[in-house]
C-alpha positions in Angstrom: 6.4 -31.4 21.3 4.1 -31.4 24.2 1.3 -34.3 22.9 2.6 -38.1 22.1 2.2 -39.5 18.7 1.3 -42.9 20.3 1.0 -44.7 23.8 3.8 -47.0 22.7 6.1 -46.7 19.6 7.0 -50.8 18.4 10.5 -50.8 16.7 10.6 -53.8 14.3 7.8 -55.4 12.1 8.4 -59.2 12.7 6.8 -61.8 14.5 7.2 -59.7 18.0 6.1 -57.1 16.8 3.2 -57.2 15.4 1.9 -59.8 18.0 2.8 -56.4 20.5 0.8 -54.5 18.2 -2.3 -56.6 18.1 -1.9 -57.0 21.9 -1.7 -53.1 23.0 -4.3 -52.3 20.6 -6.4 -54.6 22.0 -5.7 -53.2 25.1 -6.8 -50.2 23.8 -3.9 -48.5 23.3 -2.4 -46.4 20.2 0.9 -47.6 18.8 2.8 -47.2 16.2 5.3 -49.8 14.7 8.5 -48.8 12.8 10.5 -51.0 10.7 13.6 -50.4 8.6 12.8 -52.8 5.5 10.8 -50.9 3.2 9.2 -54.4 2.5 7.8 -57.2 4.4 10.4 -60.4 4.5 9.2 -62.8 1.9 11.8 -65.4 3.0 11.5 -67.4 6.4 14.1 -68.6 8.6 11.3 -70.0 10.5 9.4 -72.7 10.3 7.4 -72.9 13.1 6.4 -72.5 16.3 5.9 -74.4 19.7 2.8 -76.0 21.8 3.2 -72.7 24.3 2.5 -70.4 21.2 -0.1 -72.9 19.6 -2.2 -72.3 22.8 -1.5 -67.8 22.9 -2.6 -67.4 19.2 -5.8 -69.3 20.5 -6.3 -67.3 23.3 -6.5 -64.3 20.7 -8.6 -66.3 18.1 -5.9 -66.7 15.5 -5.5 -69.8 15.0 -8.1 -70.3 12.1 -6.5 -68.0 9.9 -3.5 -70.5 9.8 -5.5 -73.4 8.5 -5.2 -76.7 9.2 -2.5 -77.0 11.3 0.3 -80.4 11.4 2.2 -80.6 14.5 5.0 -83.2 14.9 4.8 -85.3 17.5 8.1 -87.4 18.4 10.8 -84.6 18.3 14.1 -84.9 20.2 16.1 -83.1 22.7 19.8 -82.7 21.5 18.7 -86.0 19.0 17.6 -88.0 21.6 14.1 -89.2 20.5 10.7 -88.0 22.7 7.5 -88.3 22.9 6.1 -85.1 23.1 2.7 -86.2 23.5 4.1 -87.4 27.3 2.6 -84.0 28.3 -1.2 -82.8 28.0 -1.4 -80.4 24.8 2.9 -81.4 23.6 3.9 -81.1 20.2 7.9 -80.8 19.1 6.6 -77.7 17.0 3.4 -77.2 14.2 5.0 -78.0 11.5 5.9 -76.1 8.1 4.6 -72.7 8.8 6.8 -70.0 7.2 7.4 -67.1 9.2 6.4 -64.8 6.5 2.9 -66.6 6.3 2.6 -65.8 10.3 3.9 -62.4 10.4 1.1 -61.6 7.2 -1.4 -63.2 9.8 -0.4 -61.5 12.8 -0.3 -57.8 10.4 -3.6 -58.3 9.1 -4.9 -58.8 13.1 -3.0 -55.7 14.3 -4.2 -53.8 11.2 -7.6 -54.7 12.0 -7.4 -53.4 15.3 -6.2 -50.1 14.3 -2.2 -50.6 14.3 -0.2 -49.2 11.8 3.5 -49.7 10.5 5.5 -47.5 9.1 7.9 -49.6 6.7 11.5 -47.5 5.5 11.8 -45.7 9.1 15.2 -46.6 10.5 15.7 -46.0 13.8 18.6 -43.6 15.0 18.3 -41.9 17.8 16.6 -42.4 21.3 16.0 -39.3 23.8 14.7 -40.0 27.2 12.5 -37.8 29.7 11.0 -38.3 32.9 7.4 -38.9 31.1 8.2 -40.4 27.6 10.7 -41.4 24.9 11.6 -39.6 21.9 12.7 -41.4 19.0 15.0 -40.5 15.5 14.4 -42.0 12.4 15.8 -41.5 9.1 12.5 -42.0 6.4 11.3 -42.1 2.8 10.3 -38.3 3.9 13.3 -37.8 5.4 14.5 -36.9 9.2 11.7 -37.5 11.6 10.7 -37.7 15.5 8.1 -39.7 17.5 7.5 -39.3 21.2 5.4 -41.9 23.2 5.5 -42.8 26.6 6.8 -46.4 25.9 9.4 -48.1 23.7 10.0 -51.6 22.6 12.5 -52.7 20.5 11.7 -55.9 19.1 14.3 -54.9 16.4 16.4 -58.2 16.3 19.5 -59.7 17.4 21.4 -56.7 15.9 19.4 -54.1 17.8 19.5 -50.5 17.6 17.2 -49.9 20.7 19.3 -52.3 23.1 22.5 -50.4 21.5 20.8 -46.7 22.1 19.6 -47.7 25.4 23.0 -49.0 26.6 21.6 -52.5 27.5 24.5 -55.3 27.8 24.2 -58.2 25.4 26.6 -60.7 27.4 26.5 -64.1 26.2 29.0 -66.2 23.8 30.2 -66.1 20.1 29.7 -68.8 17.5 31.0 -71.9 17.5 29.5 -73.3 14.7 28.0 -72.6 11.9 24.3 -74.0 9.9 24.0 -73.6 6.4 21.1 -73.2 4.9 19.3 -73.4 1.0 15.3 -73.1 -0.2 16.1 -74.9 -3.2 13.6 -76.8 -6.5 14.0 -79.8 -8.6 15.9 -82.2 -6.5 14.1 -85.0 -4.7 15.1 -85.3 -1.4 14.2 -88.1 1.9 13.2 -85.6 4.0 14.9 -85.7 7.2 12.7 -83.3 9.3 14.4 -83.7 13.1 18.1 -83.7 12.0 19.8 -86.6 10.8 23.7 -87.1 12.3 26.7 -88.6 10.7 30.7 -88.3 11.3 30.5 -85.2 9.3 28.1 -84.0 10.5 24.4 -82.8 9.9 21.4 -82.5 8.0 18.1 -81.2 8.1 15.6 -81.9 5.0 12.0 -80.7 5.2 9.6 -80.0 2.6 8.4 -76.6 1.7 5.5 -76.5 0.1 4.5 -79.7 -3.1 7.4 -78.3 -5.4 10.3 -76.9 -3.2 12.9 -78.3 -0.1 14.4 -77.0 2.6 18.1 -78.1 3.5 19.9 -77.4 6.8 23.6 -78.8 6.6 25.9 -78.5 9.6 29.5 -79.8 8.8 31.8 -80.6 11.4 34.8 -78.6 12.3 34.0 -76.5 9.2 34.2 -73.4 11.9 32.5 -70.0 11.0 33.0 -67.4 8.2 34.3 -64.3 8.8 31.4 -62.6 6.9 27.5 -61.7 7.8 26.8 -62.6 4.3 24.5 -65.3 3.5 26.6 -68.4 1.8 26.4 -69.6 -2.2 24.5 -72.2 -2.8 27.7 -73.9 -4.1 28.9 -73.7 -0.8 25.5 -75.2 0.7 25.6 -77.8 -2.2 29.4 -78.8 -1.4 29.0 -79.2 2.4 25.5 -81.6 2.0 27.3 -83.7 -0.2 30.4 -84.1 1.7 28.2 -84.7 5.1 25.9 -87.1 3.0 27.2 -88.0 0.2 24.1 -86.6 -2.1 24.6 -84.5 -4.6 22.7 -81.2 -5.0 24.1 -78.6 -7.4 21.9 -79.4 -10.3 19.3 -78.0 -7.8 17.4 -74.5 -8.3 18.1 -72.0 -5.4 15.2 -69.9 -4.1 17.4 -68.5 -0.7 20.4 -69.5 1.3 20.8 -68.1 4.8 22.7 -69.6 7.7 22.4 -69.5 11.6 24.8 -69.7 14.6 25.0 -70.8 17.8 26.0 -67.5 18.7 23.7 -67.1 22.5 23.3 -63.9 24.5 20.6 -62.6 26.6 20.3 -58.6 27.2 21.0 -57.9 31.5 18.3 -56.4 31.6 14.4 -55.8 29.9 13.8 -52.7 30.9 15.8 -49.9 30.9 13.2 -47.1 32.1 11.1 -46.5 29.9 12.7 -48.7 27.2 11.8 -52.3 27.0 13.3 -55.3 25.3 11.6 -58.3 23.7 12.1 -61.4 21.1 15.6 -61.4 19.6 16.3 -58.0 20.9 16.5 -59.5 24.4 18.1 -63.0 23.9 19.4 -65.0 20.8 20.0 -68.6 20.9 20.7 -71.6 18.3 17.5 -72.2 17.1 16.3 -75.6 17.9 12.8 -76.6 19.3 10.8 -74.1 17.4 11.5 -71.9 20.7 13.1 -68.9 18.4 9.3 -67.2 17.6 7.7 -68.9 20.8 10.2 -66.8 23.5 9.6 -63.4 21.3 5.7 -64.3 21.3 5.5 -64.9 25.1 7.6 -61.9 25.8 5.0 -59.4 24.3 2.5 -60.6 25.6 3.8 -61.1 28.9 3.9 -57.5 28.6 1.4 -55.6 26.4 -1.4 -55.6 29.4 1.0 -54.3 31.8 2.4 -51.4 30.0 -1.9 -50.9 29.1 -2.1 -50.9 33.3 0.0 -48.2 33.5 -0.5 -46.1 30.5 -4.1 -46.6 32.0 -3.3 -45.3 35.3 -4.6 -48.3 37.2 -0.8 -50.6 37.2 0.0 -51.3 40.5 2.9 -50.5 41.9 6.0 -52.3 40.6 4.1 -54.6 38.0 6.4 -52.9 35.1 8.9 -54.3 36.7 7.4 -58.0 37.0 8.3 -58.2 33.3 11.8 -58.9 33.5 11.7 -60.8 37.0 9.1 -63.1 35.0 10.6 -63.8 31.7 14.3 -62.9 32.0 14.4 -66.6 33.6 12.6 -67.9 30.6 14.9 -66.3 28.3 17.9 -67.2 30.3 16.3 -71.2 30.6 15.9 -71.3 26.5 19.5 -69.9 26.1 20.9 -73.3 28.8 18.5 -75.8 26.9 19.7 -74.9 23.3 23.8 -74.7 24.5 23.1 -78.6 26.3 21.1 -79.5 23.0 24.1 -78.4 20.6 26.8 -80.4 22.7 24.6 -83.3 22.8 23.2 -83.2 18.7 26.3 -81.5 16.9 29.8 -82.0 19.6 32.0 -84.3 18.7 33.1 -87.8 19.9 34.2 -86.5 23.2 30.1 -86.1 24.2 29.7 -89.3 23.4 29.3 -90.1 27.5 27.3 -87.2 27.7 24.9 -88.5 25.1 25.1 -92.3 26.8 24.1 -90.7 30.3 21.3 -88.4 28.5 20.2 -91.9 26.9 19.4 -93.8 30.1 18.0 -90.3 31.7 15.3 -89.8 28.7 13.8 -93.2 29.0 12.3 -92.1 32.5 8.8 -90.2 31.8 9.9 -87.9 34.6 12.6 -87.2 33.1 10.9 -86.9 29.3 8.1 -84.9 30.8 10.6 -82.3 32.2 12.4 -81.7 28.6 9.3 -81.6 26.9 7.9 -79.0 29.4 11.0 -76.8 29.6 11.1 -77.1 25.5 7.7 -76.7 24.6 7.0 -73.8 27.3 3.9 -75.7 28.7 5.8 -75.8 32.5 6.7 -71.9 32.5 5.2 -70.8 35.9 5.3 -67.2 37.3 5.6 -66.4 40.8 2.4 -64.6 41.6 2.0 -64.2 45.1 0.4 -66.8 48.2 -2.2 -69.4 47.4 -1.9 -73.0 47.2 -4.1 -74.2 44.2 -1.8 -76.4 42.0 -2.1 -73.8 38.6 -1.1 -71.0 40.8 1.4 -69.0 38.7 0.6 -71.9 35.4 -1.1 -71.9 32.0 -4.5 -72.1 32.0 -5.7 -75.0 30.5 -8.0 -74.9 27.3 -11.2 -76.5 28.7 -15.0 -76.5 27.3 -17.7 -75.0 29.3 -21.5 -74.5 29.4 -22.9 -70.8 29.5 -26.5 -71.2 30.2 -27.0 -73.0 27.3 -24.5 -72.0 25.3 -20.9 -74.1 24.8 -17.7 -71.5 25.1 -13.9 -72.7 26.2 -11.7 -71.3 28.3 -8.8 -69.7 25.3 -12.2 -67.9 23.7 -12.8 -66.1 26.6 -9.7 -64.7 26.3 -10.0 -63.3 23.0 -10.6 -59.7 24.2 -7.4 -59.6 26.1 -8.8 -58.8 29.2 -8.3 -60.0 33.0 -11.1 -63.2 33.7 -12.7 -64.6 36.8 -13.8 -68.0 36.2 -16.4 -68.6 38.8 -17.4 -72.2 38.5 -19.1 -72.9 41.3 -21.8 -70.1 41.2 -20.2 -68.0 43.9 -22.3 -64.7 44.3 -19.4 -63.5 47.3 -16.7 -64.0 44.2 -19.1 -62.0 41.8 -19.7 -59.2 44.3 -16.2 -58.8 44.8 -14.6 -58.6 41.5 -17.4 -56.3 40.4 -15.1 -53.7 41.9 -12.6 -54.4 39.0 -15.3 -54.6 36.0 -13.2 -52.4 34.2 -10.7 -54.5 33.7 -12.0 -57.9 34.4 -14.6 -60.3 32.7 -16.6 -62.8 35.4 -18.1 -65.6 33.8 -20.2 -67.6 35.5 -20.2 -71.2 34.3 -20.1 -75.0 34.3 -17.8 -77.7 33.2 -19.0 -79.0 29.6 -17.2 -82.1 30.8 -18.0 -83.5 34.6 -14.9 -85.0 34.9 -12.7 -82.0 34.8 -10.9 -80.6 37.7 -13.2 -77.5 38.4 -12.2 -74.2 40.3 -12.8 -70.8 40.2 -9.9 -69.4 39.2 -8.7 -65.7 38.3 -6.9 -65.5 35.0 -4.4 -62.8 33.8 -4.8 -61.4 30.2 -1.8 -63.5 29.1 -3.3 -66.4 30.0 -1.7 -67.3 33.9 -3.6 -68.0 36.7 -3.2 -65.6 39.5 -5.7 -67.2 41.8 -7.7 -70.4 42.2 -9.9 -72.2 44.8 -11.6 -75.3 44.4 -14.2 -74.5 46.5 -16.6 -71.4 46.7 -14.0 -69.4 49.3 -13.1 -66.5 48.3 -9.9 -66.2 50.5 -6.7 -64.0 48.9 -9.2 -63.0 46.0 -9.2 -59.1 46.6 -5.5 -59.1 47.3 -4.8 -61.2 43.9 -7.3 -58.6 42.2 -4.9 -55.4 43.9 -1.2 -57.4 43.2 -2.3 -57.7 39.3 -5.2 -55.3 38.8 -4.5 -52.3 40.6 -6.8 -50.3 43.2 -10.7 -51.1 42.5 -13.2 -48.6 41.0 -14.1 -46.0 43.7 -17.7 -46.0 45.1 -18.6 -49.8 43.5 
């Protein structure tokens, strides 16, 4: 086979992705996604997503198609009450969004954009070369083979990619176990951020005007010795004994249960091979971070891989993938292992829990949990500067073009690299014109006085790789060269 069916070949059709998907194709790339279910899930283990993933669906322009959107501001960290509003933009989670209804949003974007996905092709086989992958899939057609020059296997905690590429999956079994039952006509006081008793706990949130979620964790219960999902008797039994409330008269739409099995995979990248989502770490999922880490992940890296299928990746920026969010990953893996002990263990974390009390009544302290939780505080090492978003978020912010107001997230929507230069800066201009192929400059005014203005170069996944307050236009070529590549020849 001497031509690639696609740039990159996706494996696995959830949240992941299909947000990889959307983001090489609006790269520019071609890409095709596989996934075993001949079907999309109907059913969501989901709910949810965080403040970090609120803010990268609006740097893509998604986040009309979701509708008015709830968040929920006082969450908790292991039960312990916050604020998240203590930080600019913080939310606990938006709140009631089925994974199914996000995964039909973020299909319908990457279909738009010229994705495709190939439902009822298995993956079984991985071959790699110097200059691509091949990949074998049992289909509806029967035996088939793809080549591309990039995999990712978004596939799940179970995956097949990770197995075929011979990636490690260290981490730690379960410990306990979280029942879980969609369930109609029972009317329950919802319970929305956990509710904890001497056996144990309870989660009740609504689903929709007609139908409830229940979430029943029952101490020293222990785990089943089976991947199937529990009865509903067996939900029903364990809510009443925790609560007292009976709900076997109710009708069950799903049951499905979760661990606090947590693992992260060594490594990202294996070659040509890459890792995101569930594939590359699984953790108890608390603090709507389960979608969030898979969604930053992607597209963390969907413009690199673009830079180098492209030709114009410099050297080593593959590799910044893993060095950038294996730390997340490994971060979300600590903060849900603390947030069991302190929410589910037993009396003997009852000193842990009194010292965690006293510490969560400073805002420095709140601020920190909310940030590590929410993903707001995730900063990237990206090279010398000194500007205080170096390596951070970019914040959302309303501007003046000529006339015309814009924000900061909707000048992301094409996916492309962005120099913001606020301070009408013709040396800034002149310079990044060498990169106009890869980079937007937008020259433009704060729509609000009283914002902090700088001119500040922006990556396509929304990080700052560069910022001056001034007009100077120190360290902006070598920021351009570190993330961009080599300029355009002869401009």
């Amino acid at each position: 086979m001497d031509s690639f069916d696609a740039d990159v070949i996706v494996v696995g059709a959830g949240p992941s992705g299909l947000m990889l998907a959307g983001e090489l194709r609006l790269a520019g790339l071609s890409v095709i996604t596989v996934d075993r279910l001949a079907e999309p899930m109907q059913q969501s283990r989901a709910l949810g997503f965080s403040a970090r993933t609120i803010e990268e669906f609006g740097q893509r322009g998604l986040l009309p198609q979701f509708g008015e959107l709830g968040t929920i501001p006082i969450g908790h960290f292991g039960g312990l009450p916050i604020d998240y509003r203590i930080i600019e933009g913080g939310n606990f989670g938006v709140r009631g969004v089925p994974q199914s209804f996000t995964e039909s949003i973020l299909a319908d974007w990457a279909g738009g954009l010229g994705a495709t996905v190939r439902r009822g092709h298995e993956v079984v086989g991985l071959d790699t070369y110097d200059e691509s992958v091949e990949v074998e899939l049992t289909t509806p057609e029967g035996p088939k083979r793809l080549r591309a020059a990039y995999v990712v296997g978004c596939d799940g905690a179970r995956s097949i990619v990770r197995r075929l590429a011979g990636i490690d999956f260290p981490g730690t079994d379960a410990t306990i176990e979280m029942k879980m039952a969609d369930l109609t006509g029972v009317e329950l006081r919802l319970r929305p951020t956990g509710e904890v008793g001497e056996a144990g706990m309870v989660v009740v949130l609504p689903l929709g005007p007609k139908a409830t979620r229940v979430v029943v964790f029952e101490r020293n219960a222990g785990v089943r010795e089976t991947q199937e999902p529990p009865a509903f008797d067996e939900v029903a039994d364990s809510f009443q004994r925790v609560t007292g409330e009976d709900i076997h008269g109710a009708t069950p739409l799903w049951t499905s249960y979760f661990t606090d099995s947590s693992r992260q995979a060594v490594a990202y990248r294996r070659g040509r091979i890459f890792l995101a989502g569930d594939a590359a770490h699984i953790h108890l999922p608390i603090g709507a971070q389960g979608i969030s880490a898979g969604v930053g992940d992607v597209v963390n890296l969907a413009w690199k891989l673009a830079a180098e299928v492209k030709g114009h990746a410099p050297a080593g920026l593959l590799d910044t993938y893993h060095s950038e969010r294996h730390p997340v990953g490994a971060r979300i893996v600590a903060n849900t292992l603390v947030q069991r002990s302190l929410y589910l263990g037993g009396p003997e974390m009852q000193p842990l829990r009194d010292v965690f009390t006293e510490l969560v009544r400073l805002d420095e302290v709140q601020r920190h949990l909310v940030g590590m939780v929410t993903g707001l505080d995730i900063t990237y090492d990206v090279g010398p500067g000194h500007h205080p978003l170096l390596g951070r978020r970019l914040p959302d912010q309303e501007l003046l073009i000529g006339e015309e107001k814009s924000t900061t997230y909707e000048l992301l929507h094409k996916g492309r690299g962005l120099l913001l230069d606020l301070h009408d800066s013709p040396g800034l201009r002149e310079i990044a014109a060498r990169w106009s192929d890869r980079i937007d400059v937008v020259t433009a005014a704060r729509h609000d006085p009283a914002a902090p203005a700088a001119n500040l170069l922006v990556r396509p996944d929304g990080y700052i790789a560069w910022g001056e307050a001034g007009s100077s236009a120190d360290g902006l070529a070598d920021a351009l060269t570190r993330w961009f590549g080599r300029p355009l020849q002869g401009v």
